[in-house]
Phi, psi and omega in degrees: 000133179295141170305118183279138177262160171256143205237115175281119187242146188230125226226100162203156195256152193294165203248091175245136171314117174099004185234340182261171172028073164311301205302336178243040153285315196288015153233354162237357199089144180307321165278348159296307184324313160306319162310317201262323185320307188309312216256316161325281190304331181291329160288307171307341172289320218273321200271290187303331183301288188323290222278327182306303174318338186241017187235323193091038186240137156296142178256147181212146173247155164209133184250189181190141181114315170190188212281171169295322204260324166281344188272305151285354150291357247208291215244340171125138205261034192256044175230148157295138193209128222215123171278124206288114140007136174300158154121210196247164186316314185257015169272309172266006191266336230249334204273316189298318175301294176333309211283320166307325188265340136343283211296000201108345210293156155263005176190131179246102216254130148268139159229172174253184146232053156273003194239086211276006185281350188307182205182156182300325201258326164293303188327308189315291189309325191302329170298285160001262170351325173258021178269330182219020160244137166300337176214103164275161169235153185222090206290133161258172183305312185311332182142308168296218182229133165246026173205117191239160173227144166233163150239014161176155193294133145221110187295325182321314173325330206230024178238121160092297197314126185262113180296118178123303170293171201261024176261305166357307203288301197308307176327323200278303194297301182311309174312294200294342212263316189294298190280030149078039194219120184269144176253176183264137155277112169293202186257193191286144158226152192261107169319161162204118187237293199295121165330319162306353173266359193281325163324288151002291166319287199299303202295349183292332176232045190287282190315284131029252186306355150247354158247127193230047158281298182280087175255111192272111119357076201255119152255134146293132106263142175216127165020076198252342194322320192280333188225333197282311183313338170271333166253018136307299200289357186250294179324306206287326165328327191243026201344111175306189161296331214165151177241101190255126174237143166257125156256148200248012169135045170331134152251336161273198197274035173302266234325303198285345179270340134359279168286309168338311196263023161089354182294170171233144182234150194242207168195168191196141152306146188314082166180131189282351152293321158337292205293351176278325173301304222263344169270341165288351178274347191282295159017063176295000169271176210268311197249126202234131173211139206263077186258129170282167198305291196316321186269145172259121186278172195248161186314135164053052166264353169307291168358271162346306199262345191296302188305313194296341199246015144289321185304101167343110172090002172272101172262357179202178169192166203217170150290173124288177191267129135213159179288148166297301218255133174281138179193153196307134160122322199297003149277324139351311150325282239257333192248353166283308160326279174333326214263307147013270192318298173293334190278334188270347199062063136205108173275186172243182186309333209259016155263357208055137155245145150230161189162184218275160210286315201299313193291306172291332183266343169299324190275346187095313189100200178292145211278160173265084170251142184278349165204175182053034179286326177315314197295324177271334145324309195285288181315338165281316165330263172007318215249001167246335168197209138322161166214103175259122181243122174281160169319315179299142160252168175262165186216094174296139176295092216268028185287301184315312190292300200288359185269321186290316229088143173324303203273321118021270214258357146265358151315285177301349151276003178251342156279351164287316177289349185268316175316320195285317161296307197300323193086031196277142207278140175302331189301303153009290163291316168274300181300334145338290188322291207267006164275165200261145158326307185292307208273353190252000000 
């Protein structure tokens, strides 16, 4: 029989505007709110994700708000991922435990993501813990909790509470206190429901949120082999923070040559806005830059993306463009492009996006499209700031021009874009694309 593992469960609701963080809309607005809800949960994944990864404890998400399929997209598809059960707030943490302990685990911890100070090493003690109390607790200041552990369902807990209130922790104590059952306490944290809590939020990620050295590296790949070890081998030069290669489902040797060359590789399912979501939700640097299998980055491009995203009023930033491989037409391509990019601010994918970690989680990340997710990111960007193309270019792969032809294939990226203003569906718009010469 397989080793029943202890399982860390994490309660988060899909981020729909007017429906997350109520209580700080009348101080951000629906959609700040939704915003900051966004960056909560993507932190609280993050404290949890290190620690399950360095104890050997399973993660589990239960969501609550929309399907399992927006949700990984959104956060990625390598988490166990669940829907929380009908009813109130202890109906359902009382459905999650039960269902855990069915499954075997022996000690089970839930959290939330309203606590943005927890840490790996509290997560640690709570486990601890459950080693010789039957029940912990992770009191906050408010009055509730923002963690609770069991090593077995006691339903008194989750009957009779008034959820919300600044009662919630004493109730809970009075119960185990009635049934002759002492809990372990950590120490105390401050929830952030309030606008009064928002000071607090900023000085946690100030620092954070301005430095941008710890630049983390996101590759999409699918049956990459052939191109990925030389833009490893480009990146690693200026050694980033990290290397994330996402894979959507190789049949050849990316993954292992991948690892070999020091990356760390995760998997998603096949489509590259997915596979980029799901390496930024993993992403522990500050600065997130988005590279295809294919490109090659320019010398001192840390430098680069550091100066451009220091400029006032920068909300991304791309290279410039040029083609690898020669062929008629390709100064044309690289100054039509270049001139695009910049005059208009929206460069494409195979320039690199980079920006900032808080700035991509605010935003949601990339929308669930099957193409043209650069462009469209780049239209939200746009409404915060610059989209800034540094001089340096990146050096991109010319297989499309040289497969198509030139006119061919800027023709057909300027009916993508006209199809994408149009409302033409996207999926449409990816089988357009993405047929053969032959089927054209």
């Amino acid at each position: 029989m397989a080793e029943q593992r202890r399982r860390l469960i994490l309660f988060a609701r899909f981020p729909v505007a007017g429906k997350v963080k109520t209580r700080l809309i009348p101080a951000l607005g629906a959609e700040g709110a939704a915003a900051l809800h966004r960056r909560l949960v993507l932190r609280s994944l993050r404290t949890a994700h290190a620690l399950c990864e360095s104890q050997g404890i399973e993660l589990e998400i239960r969501f609550a708000g929309d399907d399992a399929n927006e949700m990984q997209h959104w956060l990625g598809d390598g988490w166990l991922c669940r829907p929380q059960c009908e009813g109130d707030l202890g109906q359902r943490m009382a459905g999650a435990f039960a269902e855990n302990f069915r499954e075997g685990s022996p000690a089970t911890v839930i959290i939330g993501s309203d606590c943005p100070s927890l840490t790996p090493e509290i997560l640690a003690a709570a486990f601890e813990s459950l080693n010789t109390n039957p029940v912990v607790f992770g009191p906050a200041t408010d009055g509730g909790y923002y963690l609770i552990g069991l090593t077995r369902l006691v339903p008194e807990l989750f009957q009779g509470i008034a959820w919300g209130t600044e009662t919630v922790l004493a109730q809970s104590l009075e119960i185990l206190a009635r049934n002759d059952r002492k809990p372990a306490l950590l120490q105390s944290l401050d929830d952030l429901d309030r606008p009064e809590d928002l000071a607090g939020w900023k000085r946690l990620t100030e620092s954070d949120d301005n430095d941008l050295s710890r630049i983390s590296v996101i590759i999409p790949a699918l049956n990459e082999a052939a191109h990925i070890a030389a833009t490893l081998e480009c990146v690693r030069k200026s050694s980033p923070h990290e290397i994330i290669v996402v894979d959507g489902g190789s049949a050849d040797e990316t993954c292992a040559i991948a690892l070999n060359r020091g990356a760390k590789v995760i998997h998603s399912k096949p489509a590259r806005a997915r596979q980029m979501n799901a390496g930024a939700a993993q992403a522990t640097g500050n600065v997130l830059l988005f590279l295809h299998a294919d490109t090659l980055l320019p010398d001192n491009w840390t430098r680069v993306v550091t100066d451009t995203l220091k400029a006032p009023g920068v909300a991304a930033g791309s290279f410039g463009f040029r083609v690898a491989e020669r062929f008629p037409g390709r100064w044309l391509v690289e100054w039509t492009t270049n001139l695009r990019s910049r005059w208009f601010q929206n460069p494409y994918g195979d320039q690199t996006q980079f920006l900032r970690r808080a700035v991509f989680e605010e935003l949601g990340g990339f929308a669930d499209l099957p193409i043209m997710e650069d462009y469209e990111l780049n239209q939200r960007l746009r409404k915060l700031g610059r989209v800034v193309t540094a001089e340096a270019a990146a050096i991109t792969s010319g297989r499309r021009w040289k497969r198509l032809g030139v006119v061919r294939t800027t023709l057909t990226n300027k009916m993508m874009i006209a199809g994408f203003h149009l409302g033409v569906c996207p999926h449409k718009l990816a089988r357009f694309y993405r047929r053969s010469p032959a089927r054209s």
